[in-house]
N, C-alpha and C positions, 0 to 999 in steps of 0.2 A: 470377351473378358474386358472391363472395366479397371482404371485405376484411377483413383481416386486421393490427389494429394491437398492436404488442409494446411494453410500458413495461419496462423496470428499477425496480424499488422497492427503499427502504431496510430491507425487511422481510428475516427469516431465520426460518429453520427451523429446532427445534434438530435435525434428526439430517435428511439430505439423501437416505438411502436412503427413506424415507416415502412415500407415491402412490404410482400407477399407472403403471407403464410406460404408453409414448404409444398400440401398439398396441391394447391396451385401451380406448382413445376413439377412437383415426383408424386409417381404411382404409390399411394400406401395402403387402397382398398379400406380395409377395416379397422386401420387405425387412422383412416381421414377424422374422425369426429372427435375422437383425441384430441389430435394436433390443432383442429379449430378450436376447440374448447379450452386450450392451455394456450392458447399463441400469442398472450404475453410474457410466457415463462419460457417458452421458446425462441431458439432463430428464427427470424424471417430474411426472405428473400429480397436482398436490394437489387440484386440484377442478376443476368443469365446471358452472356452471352456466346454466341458461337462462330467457332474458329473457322479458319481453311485449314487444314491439315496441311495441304503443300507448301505454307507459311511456317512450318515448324520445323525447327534447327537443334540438334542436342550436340551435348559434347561425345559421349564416352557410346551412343545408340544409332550413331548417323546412319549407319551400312545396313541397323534393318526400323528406319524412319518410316520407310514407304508400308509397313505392317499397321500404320494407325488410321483408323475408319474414320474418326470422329474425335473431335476436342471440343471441351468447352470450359469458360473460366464462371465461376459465382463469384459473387458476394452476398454475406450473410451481415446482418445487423443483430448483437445479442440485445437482449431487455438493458442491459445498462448505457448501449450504444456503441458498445465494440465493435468493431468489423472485422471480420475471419473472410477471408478468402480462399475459394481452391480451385484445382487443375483438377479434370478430370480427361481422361485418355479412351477412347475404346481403343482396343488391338486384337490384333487376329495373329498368334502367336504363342507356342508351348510356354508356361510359367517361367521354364526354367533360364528363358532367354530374355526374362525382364529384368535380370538382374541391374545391370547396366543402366537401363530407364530408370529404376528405381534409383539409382545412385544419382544420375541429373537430376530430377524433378528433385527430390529431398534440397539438395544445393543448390537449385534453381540455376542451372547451367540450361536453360530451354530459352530458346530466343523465338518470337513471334515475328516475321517481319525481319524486321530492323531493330526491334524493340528488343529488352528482354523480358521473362515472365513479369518481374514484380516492378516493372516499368506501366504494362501494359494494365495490370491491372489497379496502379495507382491513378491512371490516366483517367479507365474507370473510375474508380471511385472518384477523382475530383467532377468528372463529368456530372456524378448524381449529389454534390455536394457532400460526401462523406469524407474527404480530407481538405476540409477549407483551414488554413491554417496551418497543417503539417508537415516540418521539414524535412521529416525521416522518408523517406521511398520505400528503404527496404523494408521485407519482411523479419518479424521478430524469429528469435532462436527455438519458440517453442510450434512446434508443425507434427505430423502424422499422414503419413498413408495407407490406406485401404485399397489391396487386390481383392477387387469381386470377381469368380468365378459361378456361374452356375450350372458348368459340370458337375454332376457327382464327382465328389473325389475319392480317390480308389487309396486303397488300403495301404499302411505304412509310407506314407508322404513325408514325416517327419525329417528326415532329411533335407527333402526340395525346400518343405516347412523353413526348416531354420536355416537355411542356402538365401530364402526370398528377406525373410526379417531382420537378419544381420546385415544383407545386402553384399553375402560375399560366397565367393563360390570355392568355398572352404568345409572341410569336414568336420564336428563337433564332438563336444561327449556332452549328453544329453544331461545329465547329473549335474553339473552346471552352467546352465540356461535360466533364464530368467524367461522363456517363453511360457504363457499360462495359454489352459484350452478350457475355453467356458463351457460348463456339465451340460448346459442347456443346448448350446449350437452344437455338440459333437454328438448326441443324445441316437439319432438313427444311424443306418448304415448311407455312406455317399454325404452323409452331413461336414463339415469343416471348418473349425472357428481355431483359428490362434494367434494370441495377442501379443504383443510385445510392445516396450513402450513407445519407438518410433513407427511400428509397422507390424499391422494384421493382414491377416489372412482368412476370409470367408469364400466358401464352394459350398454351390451342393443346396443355396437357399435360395428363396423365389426372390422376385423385386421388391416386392412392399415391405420383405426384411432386411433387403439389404438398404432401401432408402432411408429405413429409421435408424440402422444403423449408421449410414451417412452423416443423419442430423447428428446422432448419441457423439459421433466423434469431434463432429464441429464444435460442441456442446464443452467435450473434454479440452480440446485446444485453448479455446476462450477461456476458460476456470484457467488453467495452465499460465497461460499470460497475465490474467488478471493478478494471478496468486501473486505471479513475479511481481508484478508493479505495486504490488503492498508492502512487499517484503524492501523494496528501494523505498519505497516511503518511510516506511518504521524506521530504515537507518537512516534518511534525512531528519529526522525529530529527533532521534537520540543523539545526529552531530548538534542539532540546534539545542539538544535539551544540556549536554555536556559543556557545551559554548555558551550557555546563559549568564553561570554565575559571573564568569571570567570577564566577560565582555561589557556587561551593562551593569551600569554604577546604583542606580536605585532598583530598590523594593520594584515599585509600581511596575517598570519597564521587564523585569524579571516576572510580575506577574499577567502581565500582557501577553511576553512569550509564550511562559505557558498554558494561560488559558489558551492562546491558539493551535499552542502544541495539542492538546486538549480538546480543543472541538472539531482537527481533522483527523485522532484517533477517532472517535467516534464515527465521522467517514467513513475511516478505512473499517472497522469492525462492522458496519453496516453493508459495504461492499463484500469481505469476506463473505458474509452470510449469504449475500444475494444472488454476488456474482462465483462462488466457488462452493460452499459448503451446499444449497440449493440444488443447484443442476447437478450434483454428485446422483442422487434421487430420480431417475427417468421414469424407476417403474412404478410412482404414484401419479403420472402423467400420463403414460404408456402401460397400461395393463397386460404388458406379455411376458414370458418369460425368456423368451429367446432374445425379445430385445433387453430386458433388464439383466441378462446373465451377462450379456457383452459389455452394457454400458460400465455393469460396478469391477465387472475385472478390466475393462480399459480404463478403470480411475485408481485402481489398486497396483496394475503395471505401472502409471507413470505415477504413483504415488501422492499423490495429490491428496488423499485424506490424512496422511503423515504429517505433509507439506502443510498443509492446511491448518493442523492441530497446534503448530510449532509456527507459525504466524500469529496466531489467536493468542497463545502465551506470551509470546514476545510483545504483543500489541497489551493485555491482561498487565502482562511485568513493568511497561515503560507508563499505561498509565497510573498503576500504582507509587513507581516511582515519583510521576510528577506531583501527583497528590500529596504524598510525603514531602515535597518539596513545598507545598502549597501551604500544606501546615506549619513547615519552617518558616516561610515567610508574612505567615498573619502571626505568627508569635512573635514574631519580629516585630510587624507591626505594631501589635497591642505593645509590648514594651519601649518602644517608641512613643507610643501616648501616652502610657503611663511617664515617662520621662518628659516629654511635653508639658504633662501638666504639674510635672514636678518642675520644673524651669519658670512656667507660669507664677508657681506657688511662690516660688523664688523672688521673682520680678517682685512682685507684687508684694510681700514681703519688704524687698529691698525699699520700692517706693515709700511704703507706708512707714518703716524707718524714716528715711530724710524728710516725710511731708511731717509728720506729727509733732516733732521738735521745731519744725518749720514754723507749722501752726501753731504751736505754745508759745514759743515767742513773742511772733507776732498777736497774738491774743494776748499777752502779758502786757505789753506795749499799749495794746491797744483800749485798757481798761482801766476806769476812773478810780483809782485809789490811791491811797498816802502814800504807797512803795514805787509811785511811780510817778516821779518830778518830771513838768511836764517842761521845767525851763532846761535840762538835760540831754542830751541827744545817746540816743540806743547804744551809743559805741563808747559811752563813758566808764571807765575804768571799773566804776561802783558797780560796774552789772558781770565785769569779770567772772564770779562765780557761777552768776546764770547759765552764760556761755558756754563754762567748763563744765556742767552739771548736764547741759543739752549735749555739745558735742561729746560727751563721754557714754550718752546713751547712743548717741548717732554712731559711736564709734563701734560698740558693740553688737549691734543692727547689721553694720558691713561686715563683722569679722563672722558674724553667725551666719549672714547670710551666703559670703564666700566658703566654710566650712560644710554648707552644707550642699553646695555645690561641686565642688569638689569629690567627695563623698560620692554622690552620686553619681560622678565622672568615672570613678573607679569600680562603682558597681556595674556601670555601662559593659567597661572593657573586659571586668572578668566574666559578666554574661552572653560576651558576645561567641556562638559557637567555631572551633575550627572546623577547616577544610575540609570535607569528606573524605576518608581515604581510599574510598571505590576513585572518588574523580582525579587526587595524588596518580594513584597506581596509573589512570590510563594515559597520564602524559611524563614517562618515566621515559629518562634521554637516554641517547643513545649506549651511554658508559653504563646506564644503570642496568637494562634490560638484560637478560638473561642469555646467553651465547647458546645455538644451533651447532649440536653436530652431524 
């Protein structure tokens, strides 16, 4: 009997095509030409290695430790550069007394050495360069195990079933379980498939099914993590998109934000696709049914195509959002230039006010006629009217032209739009909000 635990870690790979394809470590027979043929849309193998057994310590199993043949730890690299890690166990022991093991390995209560699990296999992974940079050690919250048996399993199990996959040695009522048993793996007699979202259960199938099903789970894991880390992204964009208006005083810097906001949805919606929504699909990779029956009900137990549809919306809704915002802000703009060139008009205006009476003037002066004694100096009493006839137009140049500025000062302010009130509501203090009973 095999058991088989998968972590998610915060580690990456820089380049995702790296390792060994999986045939290269596990027996798949006839679905070797598959997995070569897809092995960029596949895990690959970043390392394999193997344990001492007499080096392994658990918390809640120590008293029957000496029952495990063989350990060994992987690492998998996915297509986008994830690393999924797991523990693999053989033992030589009734199901019913793995309960225990299964409760350490899940929590990683396993210590190697000196080390413990997701110590030793950090150490890994920096060894082959897959967490350069990484401060996190631990592994992520989203993991799964697989009990392989290849006994036939005998009839009415259901109970040990759901004893192994809750991880408790507790009795149930069937009616509400969330255990599923794929049509395909339970299909013969001695056959046995049943999922649940932290822990399945396979007996009764040869190796080459149970190693793609190995892959199918690493597969789910990865999509699982990934999903998570979009869904912390989206809510970093929505604090930054929430925080734009407030924060930053011009147009431009507001539109910077969110064009950036903007080209790493895009990102995320392209990750979505590649790294979750993609590998949901094994069985246009994998042409079998016993493997395609386990993969899409191990993605419907942990929910992941739900999960997945309600990421894609939220990602759909926030860039809609910024869009709308984008459009506020070139409208914004455009009447900003249009006001620009109404202030221009202004200037300009104004100037040609004080130049042209300027220049009559002085061109009056400056021209050979009888109205214009040259023994006289320009500030002579006798030109008084002049003066009053120019300044009386120059005066009326300034009061048109401040009227009409003004004017336009007021069309400013009443076009300028209020606050949103979606953005109001979400910084409502503490007296305002609504009381919890």
């Amino acid at each position: 009997m095999r058991i088989t635990n998968i972590y998610a870690t915060p580690w990456f790979s820089q380049d995702g095509r790296v390792g060994d394809v999986p045939p290269d470590h596990l027996q798949l027979w006839r679905f070797e030409r598959e997995f070569r043929m897809s092995a960029d849309q596949l895990p690959r193998v970043l390392a394999r290695e193997q344990l001492d057994r007499d080096q392994l310590g658990f918390k809640r199993w120590q008293s029957l430790a000496d029952r495990v043949t063989g350990a060994r730890i992987w690492l998998f690299s996915q297509p986008s550069g994830h690393v999924v890690a797991a523990f693999s166990l053989d033992i030589d022991c009734p199901l019913g007394d793995t309960i225990g093991l299964l409760e350490d390995c899940f929590f990683g209560d396993v210590r190697i050495g000196e080390e413990s699990l997701h110590d030793r296999a950090y150490t890994l992974a920096r060894q082959l360069g897959a967490a350069d940079g990484a401060d996190d050690q631990e592994f992520l919250p989203e993991r799964h195990q697989v009990i392989f048996d290849q006994v036939p399993a005998p009839d009415n199990v259901d109970d040990l079933v759901q004893r192994l996959i809750y991880r408790t040695d507790l009795p149930y009522r069937r009616e509400f379980s969330s255990i599923r048993y794929p049509l395909e793996l339970n299909r013969r007699p001695g056959w046995l498939a049943a999922v649940g979202p932290y822990v399945s259960v396979v007996a009764g199938h040869p190796t080459f099914v149970e190693n793609t099903i190995f892959i199918s789970a690493v597969q789910a894991v990865a999509a699982a993590a990934r999903l998570r880390w979009i869904r912390q992204a989206a809510y970093e964009d929505v604090r930054v998109f929430r925080g734009a208006e407030p924060s930053l005083r011009t147009t431009q810097e507001r539109r910077r934000t969110l064009e950036a906001i903007t080209d790493q949805l895009g990102d995320l919606e392209l990750e979505l696709s590649y790294s979750v929504e993609a590998p949901a699909d094994l069985g246009l990779l994998v042409p079998s049914l016993r493997v395609e029956s386990f993969h899409n009900t191990l993605f419907n137990a942990m929910g992941l195509a739900d999960k997945a549809d309600t990421a894609g919306r939220m990602l759909q809704r926030l860039s809609r959002a910024i869009e709308a915002e984008l459009t506020s802000i070139e409208s914004i703009e455009r009447r900003a230039d249009d006001n620009r060139r109404v202030r221009y008009t202004v200037a300009a205006g104004f100037i040609s006010t004080v130049a042209i009476p300027a220049t009559l003037i002085l061109a009056f002066f400056g021209i050979n006629a009888s109205q214009v004694d040259p023994g006289r100096s320009m500030f002579d009493p006798i030109y008084l009217g002049i003066y009053v006839s120019v300044g009386g137009l120059l005066l009326v140049g300034i009061v048109l032209s401040l009227v009409l500025y003004l004017q336009q000062r007021r069309e400013m302010r009443a076009q300028r739009p209020p606050a949103p009130a979606l953005r109001r509501s979400s910084r409502l203090s503490n007296h305002e909000r609504p009381s919890q009973d």
